[in-house]
C-alpha positions as CSV (number, residue, x, y, z in Angstrom):
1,X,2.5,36.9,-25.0
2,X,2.2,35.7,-21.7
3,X,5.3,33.3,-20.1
4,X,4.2,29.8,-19.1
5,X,1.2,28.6,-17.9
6,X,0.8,28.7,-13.6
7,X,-0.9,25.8,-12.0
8,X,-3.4,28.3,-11.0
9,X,-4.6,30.6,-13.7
10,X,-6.3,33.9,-12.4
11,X,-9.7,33.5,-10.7
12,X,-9.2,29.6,-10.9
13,X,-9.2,27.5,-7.6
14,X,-6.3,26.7,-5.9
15,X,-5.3,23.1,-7.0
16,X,-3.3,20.6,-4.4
17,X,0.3,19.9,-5.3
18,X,0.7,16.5,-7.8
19,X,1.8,13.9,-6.3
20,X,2.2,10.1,-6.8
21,X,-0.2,9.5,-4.0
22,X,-3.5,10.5,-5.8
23,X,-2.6,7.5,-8.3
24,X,-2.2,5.4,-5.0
25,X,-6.0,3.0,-4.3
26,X,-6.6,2.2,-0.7
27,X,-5.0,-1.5,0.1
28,X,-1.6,-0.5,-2.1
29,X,1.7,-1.2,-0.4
30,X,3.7,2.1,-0.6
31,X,7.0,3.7,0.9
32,X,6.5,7.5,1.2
33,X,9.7,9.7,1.7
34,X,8.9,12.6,3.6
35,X,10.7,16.0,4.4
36,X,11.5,16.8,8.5
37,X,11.4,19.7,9.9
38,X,14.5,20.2,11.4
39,X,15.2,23.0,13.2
40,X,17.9,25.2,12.5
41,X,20.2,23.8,15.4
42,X,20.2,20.3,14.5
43,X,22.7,18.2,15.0
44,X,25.0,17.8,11.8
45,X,24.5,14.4,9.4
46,X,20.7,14.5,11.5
47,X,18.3,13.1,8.4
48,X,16.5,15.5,6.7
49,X,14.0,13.1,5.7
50,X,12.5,9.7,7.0
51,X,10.6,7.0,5.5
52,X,6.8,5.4,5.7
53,X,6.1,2.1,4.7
54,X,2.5,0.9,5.2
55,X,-0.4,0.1,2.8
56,X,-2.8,3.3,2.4
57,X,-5.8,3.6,4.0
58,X,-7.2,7.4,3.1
59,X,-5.6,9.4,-0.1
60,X,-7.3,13.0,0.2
61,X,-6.0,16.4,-1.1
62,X,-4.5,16.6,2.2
63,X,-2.2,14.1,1.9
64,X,-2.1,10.0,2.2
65,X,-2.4,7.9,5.5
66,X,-1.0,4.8,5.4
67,X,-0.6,1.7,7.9
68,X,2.2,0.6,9.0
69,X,3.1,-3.4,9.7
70,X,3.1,-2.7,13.6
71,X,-0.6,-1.3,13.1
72,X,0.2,2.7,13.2
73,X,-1.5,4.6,11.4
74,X,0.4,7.7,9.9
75,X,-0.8,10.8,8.1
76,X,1.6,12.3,5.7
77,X,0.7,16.0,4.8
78,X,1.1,16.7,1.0
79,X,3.3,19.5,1.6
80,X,6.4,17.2,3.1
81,X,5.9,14.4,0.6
82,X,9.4,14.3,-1.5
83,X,9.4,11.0,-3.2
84,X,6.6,7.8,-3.2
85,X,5.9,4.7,-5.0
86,X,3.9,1.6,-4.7
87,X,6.2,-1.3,-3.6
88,X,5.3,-5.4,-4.1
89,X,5.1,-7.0,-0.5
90,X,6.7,-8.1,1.7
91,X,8.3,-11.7,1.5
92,X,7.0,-14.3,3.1
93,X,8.3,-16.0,6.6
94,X,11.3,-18.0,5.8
95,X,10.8,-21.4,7.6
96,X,13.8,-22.5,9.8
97,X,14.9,-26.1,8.3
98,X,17.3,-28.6,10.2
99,X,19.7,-30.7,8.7
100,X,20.6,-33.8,10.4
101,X,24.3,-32.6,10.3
102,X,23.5,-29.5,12.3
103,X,21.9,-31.8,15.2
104,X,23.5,-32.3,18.8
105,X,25.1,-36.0,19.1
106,X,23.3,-37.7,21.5
């Protein structure tokens, strides 16, 4: 009996670490948590990992790259993606509203 099943049997190909990404389409809102590479001296409470929010514009074994609101574009390598979802968008621009109360007297 053999123990359980690798993700890469003998003489298979390598295959690309799951991730939610590859359910991911191009145009979907998402916030990607990714790990940083710190290095060892770091300062202590530093974050070990950082956030990307953008909608995704290339999903590839490599990774996803997304666009952010300010118009970056940012590649997240597979390899440092801990946690990802889809997320609805954003709310729309709140209109300022005066109240005759909050005017100046004249």
């Amino acid at each position: 009996m053999h123990g359980p099943s690798s993700p890469n049997p003998p003489g298979s190909t390598p295959q690309a670490p799951a991730g939610p990404w590859r359910e991911w389409s191009v145009g979907d809102r998402v916030v990607v948590r990714r790990r940083r590479d710190l290095p060892p001296d770091a300062p202590a409470g530093e974050p070990r990992h950082t956030d990307v929010l953008g909608h995704v514009v290339e999903i590839d074994g490599d990774g996803v790259t997304l666009r952010t609101r300010h118009g970056d574009v940012v590649h997240v390598p597979a390899d440092v993606i801990a946690l990802g979802k889809r997320v609805p968008p954003p709310p729309a621009p709140r209109t300022r509203r005066h109240r005759e109360d909050d005017r100046p007297d004249p």
